[in-house]
C-alpha positions as a Markdown table, in Angstrom:
| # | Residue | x | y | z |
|---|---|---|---|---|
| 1 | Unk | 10.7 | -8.0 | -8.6 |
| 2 | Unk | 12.6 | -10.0 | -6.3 |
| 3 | Unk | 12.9 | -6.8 | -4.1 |
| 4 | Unk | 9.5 | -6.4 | -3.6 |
| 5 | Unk | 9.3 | -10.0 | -1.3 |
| 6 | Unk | 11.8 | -8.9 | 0.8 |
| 7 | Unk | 10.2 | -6.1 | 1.9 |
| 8 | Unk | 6.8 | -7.8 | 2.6 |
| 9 | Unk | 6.1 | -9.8 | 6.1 |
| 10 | Unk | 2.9 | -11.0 | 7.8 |
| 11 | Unk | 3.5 | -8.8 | 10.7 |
| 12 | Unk | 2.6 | -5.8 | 7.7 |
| 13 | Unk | -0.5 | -7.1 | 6.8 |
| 14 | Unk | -3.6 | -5.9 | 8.3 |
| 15 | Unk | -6.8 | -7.6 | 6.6 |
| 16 | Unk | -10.4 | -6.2 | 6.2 |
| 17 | Unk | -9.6 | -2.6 | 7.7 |
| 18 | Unk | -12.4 | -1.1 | 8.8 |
| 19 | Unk | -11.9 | 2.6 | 7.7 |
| 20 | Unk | -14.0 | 5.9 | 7.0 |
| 21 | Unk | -11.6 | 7.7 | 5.0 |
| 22 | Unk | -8.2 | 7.4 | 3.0 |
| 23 | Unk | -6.8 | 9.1 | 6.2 |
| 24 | Unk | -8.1 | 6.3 | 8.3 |
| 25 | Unk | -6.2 | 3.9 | 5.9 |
| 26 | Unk | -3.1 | 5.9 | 6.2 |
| 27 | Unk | -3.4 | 6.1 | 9.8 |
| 28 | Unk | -3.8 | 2.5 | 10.5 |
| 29 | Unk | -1.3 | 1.4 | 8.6 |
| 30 | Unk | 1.5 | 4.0 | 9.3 |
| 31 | Unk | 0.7 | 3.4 | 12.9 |
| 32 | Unk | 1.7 | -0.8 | 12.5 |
| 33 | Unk | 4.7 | 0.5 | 10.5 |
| 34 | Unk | 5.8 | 3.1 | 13.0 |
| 35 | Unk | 4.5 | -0.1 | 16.1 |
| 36 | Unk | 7.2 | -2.7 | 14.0 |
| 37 | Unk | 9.8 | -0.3 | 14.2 |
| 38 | Unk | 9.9 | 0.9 | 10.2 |
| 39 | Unk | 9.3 | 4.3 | 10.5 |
| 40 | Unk | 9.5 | 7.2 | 12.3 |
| 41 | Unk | 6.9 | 8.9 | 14.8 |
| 42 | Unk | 6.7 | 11.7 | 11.6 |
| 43 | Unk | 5.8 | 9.2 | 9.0 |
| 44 | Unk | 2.7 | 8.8 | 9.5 |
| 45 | Unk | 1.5 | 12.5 | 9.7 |
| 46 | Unk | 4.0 | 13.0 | 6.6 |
| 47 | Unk | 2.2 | 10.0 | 4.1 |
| 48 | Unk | -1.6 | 12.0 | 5.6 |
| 49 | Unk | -0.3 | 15.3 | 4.2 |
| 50 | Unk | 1.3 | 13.9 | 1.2 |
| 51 | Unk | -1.7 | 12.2 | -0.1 |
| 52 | Unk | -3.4 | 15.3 | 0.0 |
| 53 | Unk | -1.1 | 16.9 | -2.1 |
| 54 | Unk | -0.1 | 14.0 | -4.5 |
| 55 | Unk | -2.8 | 11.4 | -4.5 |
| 56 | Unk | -2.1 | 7.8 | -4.5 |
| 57 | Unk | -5.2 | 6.3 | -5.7 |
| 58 | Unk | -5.3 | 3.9 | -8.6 |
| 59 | Unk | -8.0 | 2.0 | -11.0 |
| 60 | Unk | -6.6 | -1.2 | -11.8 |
| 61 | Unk | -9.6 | -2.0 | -14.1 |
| 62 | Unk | -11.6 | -4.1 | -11.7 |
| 63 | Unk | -10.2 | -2.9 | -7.7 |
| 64 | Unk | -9.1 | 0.1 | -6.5 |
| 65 | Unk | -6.0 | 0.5 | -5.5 |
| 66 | Unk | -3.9 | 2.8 | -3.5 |
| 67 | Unk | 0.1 | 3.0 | -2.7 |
| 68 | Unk | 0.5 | 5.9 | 0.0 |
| 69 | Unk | 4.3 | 6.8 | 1.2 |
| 70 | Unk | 6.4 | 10.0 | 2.1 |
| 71 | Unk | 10.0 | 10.9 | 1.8 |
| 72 | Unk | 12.5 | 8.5 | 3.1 |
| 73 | Unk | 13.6 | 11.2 | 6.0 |
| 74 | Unk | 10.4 | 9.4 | 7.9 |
| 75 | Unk | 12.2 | 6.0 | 7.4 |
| 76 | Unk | 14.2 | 3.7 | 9.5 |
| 77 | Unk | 14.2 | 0.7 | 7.1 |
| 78 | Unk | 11.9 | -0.1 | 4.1 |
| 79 | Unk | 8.9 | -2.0 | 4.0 |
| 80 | Unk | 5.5 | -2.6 | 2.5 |
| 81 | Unk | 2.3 | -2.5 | 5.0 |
| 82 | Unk | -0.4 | -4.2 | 3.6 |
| 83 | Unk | -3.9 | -3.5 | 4.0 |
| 84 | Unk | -7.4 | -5.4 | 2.4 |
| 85 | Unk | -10.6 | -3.0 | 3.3 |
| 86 | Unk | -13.7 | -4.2 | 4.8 |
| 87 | Unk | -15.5 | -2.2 | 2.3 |
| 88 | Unk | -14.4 | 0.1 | 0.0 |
| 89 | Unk | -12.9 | 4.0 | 1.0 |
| 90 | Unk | -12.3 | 6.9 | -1.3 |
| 91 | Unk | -8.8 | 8.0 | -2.4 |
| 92 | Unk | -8.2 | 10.5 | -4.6 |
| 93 | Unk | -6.8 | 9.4 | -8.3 |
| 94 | Unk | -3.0 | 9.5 | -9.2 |
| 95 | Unk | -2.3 | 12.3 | -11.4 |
| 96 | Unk | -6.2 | 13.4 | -11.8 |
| 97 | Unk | -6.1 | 17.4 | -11.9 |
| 98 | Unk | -9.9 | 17.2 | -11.4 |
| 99 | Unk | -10.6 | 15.9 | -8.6 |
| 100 | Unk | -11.9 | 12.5 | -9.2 |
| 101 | Unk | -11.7 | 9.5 | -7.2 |
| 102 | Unk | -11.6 | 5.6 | -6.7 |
| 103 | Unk | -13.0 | 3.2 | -4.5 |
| 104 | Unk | -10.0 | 1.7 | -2.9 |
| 105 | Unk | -9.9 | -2.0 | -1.5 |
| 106 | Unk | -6.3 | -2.5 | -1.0 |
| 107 | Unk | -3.6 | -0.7 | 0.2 |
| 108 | Unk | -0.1 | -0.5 | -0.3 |
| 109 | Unk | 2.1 | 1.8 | 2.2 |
| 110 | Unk | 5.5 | 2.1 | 0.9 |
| 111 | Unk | 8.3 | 3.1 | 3.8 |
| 112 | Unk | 11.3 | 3.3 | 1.3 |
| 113 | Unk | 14.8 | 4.7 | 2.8 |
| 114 | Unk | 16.5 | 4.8 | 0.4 |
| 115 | Unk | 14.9 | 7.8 | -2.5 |
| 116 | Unk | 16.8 | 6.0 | -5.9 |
| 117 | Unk | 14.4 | 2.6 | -4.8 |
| 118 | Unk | 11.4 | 4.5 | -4.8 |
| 119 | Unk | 10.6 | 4.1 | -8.3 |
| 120 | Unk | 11.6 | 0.7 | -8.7 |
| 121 | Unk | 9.4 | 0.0 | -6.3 |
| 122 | Unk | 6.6 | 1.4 | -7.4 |
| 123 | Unk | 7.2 | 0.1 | -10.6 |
| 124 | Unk | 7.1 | -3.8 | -9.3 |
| 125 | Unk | 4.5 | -2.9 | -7.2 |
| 126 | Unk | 2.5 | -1.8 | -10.6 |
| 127 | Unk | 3.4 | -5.3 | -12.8 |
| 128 | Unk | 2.1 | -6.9 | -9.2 |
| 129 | Unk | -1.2 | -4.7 | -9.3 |
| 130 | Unk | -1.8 | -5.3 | -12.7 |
| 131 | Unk | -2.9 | -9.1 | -11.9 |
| 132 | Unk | -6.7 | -8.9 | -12.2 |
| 133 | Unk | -7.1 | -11.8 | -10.8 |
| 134 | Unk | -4.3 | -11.7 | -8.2 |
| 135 | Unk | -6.3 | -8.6 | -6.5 |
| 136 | Unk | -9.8 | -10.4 | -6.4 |
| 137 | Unk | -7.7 | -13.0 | -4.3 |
| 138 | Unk | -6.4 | -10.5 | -2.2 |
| 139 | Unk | -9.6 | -9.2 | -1.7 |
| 140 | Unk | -11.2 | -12.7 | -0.8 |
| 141 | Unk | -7.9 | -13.1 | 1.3 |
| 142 | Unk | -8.7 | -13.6 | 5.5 |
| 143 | Unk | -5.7 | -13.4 | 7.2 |
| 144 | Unk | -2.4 | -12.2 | 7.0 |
| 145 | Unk | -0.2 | -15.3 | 5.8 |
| 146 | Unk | -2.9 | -16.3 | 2.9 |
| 147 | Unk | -2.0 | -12.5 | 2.0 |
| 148 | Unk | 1.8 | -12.7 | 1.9 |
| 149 | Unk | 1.4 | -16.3 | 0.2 |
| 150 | Unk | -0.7 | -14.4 | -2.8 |
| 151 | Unk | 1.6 | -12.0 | -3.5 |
| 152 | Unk | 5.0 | -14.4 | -2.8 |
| 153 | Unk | 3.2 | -16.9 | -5.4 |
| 154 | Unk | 2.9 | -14.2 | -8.4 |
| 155 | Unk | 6.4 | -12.4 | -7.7 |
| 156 | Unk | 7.8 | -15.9 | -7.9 |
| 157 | Unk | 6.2 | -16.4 | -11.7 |
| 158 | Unk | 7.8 | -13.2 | -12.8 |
């Protein structure tokens, strides 16, 4: 999972969002990608209409997660934008043919270049997510660096 740190910074990290919707989440945070110079202008819109299609939201057993991206055409280099909620917004649940959603409190915006990394990095994003107790610190997390200092901390036990 050593990938996964070098495509995190503090400058990616947005804490307590304050967000109606899982297209306000997408919005903010494919705006600070496309601001730092990750993506292009078409991300953004791209990761909104994808998540409509193929939902991103996930139950980790005690936080909702969600881990929103689009096809690397968007993409100038990869990253991970970061985002905490103020209070928790609706996203739609990963392979749910029903409908059903989760309250989401954290966010994870993939902008991956490169289509073979893509599931990699989901994948270490997932063995990340899976840390119960890593999440409730992310949560309780209030400012960028104490974020990126979470998350360096548990890649580096793995």
């Amino acid at each position: 999972m050593e990938g996964l740190a070098h495509y995190i910074s503090e400058n990616l990290v947005l804490v307590k969002i304050k967000a109606e919707d899982d297209i306000s989440c997408i919005d903010q945070l494919g705006n600070l990608l496309y601001r730092t110079g990750y993506v292009k202008d078409s991300y953004t819109q791209a990761a909104i209409d994808r998540e409509k299609v193929f939902p991103t939201g996930l139950d980790m057993g005690g936080m909702g997660v969600a881990i929103p991206h689009t096809d690397a055409i968007h993409v100038i280099k990869p990253a991970v934008a970061i985002g905490t909620l103020e209070k928790p917004v609706r996203f739609h649940q990963m392979a749910s043919d029903d409908g059903q959603t989760v309250e989401v409190q954290a966010v994870f915006q993939l902008a991956i270049n490169n289509p073979s990394e893509q599931l990699q990095m989901l994948q270490s994003l997932m063995e990340l997510l899976s840390n119960d107790v890593l999440l409730k610190n992310l949560q309780n997390a209030t400012d960028p660096e104490s974020v990126i200092r979470l998350i360096r901390a548990e890649l580096s036990n793995k």
